[in-house]
C-alpha positions in Angstrom: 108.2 81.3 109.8 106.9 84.9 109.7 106.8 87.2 106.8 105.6 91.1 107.3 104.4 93.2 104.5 104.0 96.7 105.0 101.5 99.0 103.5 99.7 102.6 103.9 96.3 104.4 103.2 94.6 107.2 103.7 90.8 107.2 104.0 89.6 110.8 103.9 86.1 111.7 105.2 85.1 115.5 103.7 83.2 118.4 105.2 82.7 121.9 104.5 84.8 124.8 105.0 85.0 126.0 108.8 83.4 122.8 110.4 84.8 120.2 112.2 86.3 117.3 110.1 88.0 113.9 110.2 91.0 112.3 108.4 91.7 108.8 109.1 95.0 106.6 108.0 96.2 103.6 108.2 99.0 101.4 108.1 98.9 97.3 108.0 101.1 94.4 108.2 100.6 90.5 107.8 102.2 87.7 109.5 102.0 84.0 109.2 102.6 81.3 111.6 103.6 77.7 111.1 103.9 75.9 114.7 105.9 72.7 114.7 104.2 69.4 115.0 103.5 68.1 118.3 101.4 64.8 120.1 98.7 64.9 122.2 97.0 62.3 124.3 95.6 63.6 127.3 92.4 65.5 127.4 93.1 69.0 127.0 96.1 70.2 125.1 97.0 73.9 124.4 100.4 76.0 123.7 101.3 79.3 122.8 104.1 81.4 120.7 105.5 84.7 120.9 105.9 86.1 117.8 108.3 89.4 116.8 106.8 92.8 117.3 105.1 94.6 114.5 106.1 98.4 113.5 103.4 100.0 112.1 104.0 103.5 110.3 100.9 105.4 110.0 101.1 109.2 107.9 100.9 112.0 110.5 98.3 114.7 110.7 99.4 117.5 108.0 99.0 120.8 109.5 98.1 122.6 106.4 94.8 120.5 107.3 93.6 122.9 110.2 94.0 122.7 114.2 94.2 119.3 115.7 91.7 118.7 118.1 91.8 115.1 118.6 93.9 111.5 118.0 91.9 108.0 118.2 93.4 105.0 116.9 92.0 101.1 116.8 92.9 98.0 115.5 91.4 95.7 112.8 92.9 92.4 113.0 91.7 89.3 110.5 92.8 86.0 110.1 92.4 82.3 108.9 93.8 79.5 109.3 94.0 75.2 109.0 94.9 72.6 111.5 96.3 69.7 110.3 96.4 66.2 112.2 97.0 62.6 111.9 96.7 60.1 114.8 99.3 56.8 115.0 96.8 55.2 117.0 94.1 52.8 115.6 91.3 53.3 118.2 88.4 55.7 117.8 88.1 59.1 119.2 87.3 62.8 118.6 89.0 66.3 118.7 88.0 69.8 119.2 90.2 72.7 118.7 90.3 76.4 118.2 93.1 79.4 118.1 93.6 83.0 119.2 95.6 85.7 118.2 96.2 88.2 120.9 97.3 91.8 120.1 98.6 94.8 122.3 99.1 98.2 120.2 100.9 100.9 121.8 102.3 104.3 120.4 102.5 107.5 121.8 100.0 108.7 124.3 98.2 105.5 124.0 97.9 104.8 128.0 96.3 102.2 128.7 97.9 100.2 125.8 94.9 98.6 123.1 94.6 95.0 123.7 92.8 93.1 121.2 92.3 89.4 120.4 91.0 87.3 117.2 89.9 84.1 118.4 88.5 81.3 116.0 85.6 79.4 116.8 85.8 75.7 117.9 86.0 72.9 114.8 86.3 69.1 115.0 86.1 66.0 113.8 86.2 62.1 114.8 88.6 59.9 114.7 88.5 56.4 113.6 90.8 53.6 111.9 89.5 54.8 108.3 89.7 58.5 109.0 93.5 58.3 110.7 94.4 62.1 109.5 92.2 65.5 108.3 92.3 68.9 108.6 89.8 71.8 110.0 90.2 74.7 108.5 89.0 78.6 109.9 87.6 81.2 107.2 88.7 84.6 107.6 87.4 86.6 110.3 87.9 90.2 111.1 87.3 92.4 114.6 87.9 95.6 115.2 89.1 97.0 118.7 87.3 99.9 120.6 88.6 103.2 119.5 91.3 104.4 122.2 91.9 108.4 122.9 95.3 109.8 122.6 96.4 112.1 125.5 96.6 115.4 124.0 100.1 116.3 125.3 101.5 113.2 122.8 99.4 114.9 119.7 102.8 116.4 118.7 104.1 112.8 117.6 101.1 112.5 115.2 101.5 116.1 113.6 103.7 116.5 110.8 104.6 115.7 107.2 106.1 111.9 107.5 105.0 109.1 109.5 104.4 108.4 113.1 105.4 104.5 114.5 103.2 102.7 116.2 103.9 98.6 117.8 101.8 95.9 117.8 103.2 92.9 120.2 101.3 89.7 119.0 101.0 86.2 120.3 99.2 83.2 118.4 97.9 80.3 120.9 95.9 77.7 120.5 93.5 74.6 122.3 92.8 71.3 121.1 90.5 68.8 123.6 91.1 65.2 122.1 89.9 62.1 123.7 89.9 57.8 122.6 93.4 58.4 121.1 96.7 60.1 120.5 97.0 62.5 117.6 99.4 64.8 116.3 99.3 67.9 114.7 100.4 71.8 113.3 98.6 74.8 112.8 99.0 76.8 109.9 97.9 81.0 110.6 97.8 84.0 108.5 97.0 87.7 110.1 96.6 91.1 108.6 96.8 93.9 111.4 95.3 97.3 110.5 95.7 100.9 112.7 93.8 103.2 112.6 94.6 106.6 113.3 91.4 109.0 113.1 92.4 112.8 113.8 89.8 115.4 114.4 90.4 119.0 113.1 89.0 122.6 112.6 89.5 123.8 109.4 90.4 127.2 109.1 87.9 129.9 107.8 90.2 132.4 106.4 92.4 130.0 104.7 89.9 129.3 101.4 92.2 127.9 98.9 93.3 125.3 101.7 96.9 126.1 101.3 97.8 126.3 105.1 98.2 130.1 104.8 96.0 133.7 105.1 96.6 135.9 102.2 95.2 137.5 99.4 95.1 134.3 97.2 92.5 133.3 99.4 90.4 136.2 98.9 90.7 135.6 95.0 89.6 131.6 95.5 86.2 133.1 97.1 85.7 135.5 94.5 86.2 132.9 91.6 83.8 130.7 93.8 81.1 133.0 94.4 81.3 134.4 90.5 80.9 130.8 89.7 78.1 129.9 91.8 80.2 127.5 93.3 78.6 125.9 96.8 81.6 126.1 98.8 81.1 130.1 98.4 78.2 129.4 100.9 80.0 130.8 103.5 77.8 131.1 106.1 76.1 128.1 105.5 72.8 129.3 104.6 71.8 127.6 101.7 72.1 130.4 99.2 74.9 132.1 97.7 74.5 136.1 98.3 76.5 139.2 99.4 76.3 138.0 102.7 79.0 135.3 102.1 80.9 137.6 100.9 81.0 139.8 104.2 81.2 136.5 106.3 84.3 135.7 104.4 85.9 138.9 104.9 85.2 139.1 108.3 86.8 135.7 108.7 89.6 136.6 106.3 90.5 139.4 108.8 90.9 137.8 111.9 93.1 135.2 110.2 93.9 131.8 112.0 
């Protein structure tokens, strides 16, 4: 059984007017997996499942921003999980198990794909006559996958204002080392997958009000933002607020964007 949820966020990290700045989104979706019981009596027993592709949509960049100058994205996978076993047998033995979940995100201009994995440490347990059936159970755990660049010729897919679609192809697998007896047994998983898209930017001088366009509004914001004292009439980044961010911001406002 799998279930998806989808969900979006942006997470925006501020700088000054004119300076290089970064916006990053994100977009997430859960699954859970439920394998089907199955017996074990050698020594080392492991398995693996498929499981559907995820469609992520993350927001694109909005131009209004400023000039893209970069696309990273990651991957922030967590998890938990239980394993659940009983044994028919009434000798003693042990168990040891563990399971992974193995990602590979693609999107555009992502080359080589991202692949990530989650993998739970070992737990286990003995088995006796008195302790036929148990469980081991996996807190949640998170990782996050080394930030990938996106080639600048597929920057177009990421600019706009709706979403762009990125896939996440996802397999759960799992070990279990039992010895002294048979046992059966299921696992139980839950996952959240998170992208993250992370795009650099130049903000544009001239445009003050932060409307995407040059014009005398912009000219009017300064004005009301020197008058005021406000910082961002700093212009030039100086620490003071005096005529000379005024002619800074005209001689900006000039050349445009």
């Amino acid at each position: 059984m799998m279930r998806f949820l989808l969900a979006l966020s942006v997470l925006v990290l501020a700088g000054a007017p004119g300076h290089t700045e970064e916006i990053t989104v994100e977009g997430t979706a859960s699954l859970s997996v439920t394998t089907p019981w199955e017996c074990c009596s050698s020594l080392d027993c492991q398995n693996g499942l498929t499981l559907d592709r995820l469609r992520i949509e993350c927001p694109q960049f909005d131009p209004a921003l400023g000039v893209l100058t970069g696309v990273q994205v990651e991957l922030v996978a967590c998890g938990n999980g239980v394993f659940t076993w009983q044994s028919p047998d009434e000798g003693f033995g042990g168990y040891a198990t563990n399971m992974t979940f193995d990602y590979v995100l693609d999107g555009p201009g992502i080359s080589p794909n991202v692949d990530h994995e989650l993998v739970f440490p070992d737990c286990g347990g003995s088995i006796t006559p008195n302790t036929p059936q148990g469980q081991c159970t996996w807190g949640n755990r998170c990782r996050t996958s080394p930030a990938a660049e996106v080639s600048s010729g597929s920057w177009g897919a990421y600019t706009g204002n709706g979403t762009v679609t990125l896939t996440v192809d996802p397999e759960f697998s799992y070990f279990l080392a039992v010895s002294g007896v048979e046992i059966c047994y299921f696992y139980d998983a839950v996952s959240t997958v998170t992208v993250r898209v992370t795009y650099g930017y130049e903000v544009c001088e001239a445009d003050f009000n932060g409307d995407g366009v040059v014009n005398t509004q912009d000219v009017t914001s300064f004005l009301n933002a020197f008058a005021a004292g406000d910082e961002a009439a700093d212009f030039n980044g100086d620490g003071v607020i005096t005529t000379r961010d005024v002619l800074a911001f005209l001689n900006a406002w000039n050349l445009g964007c």
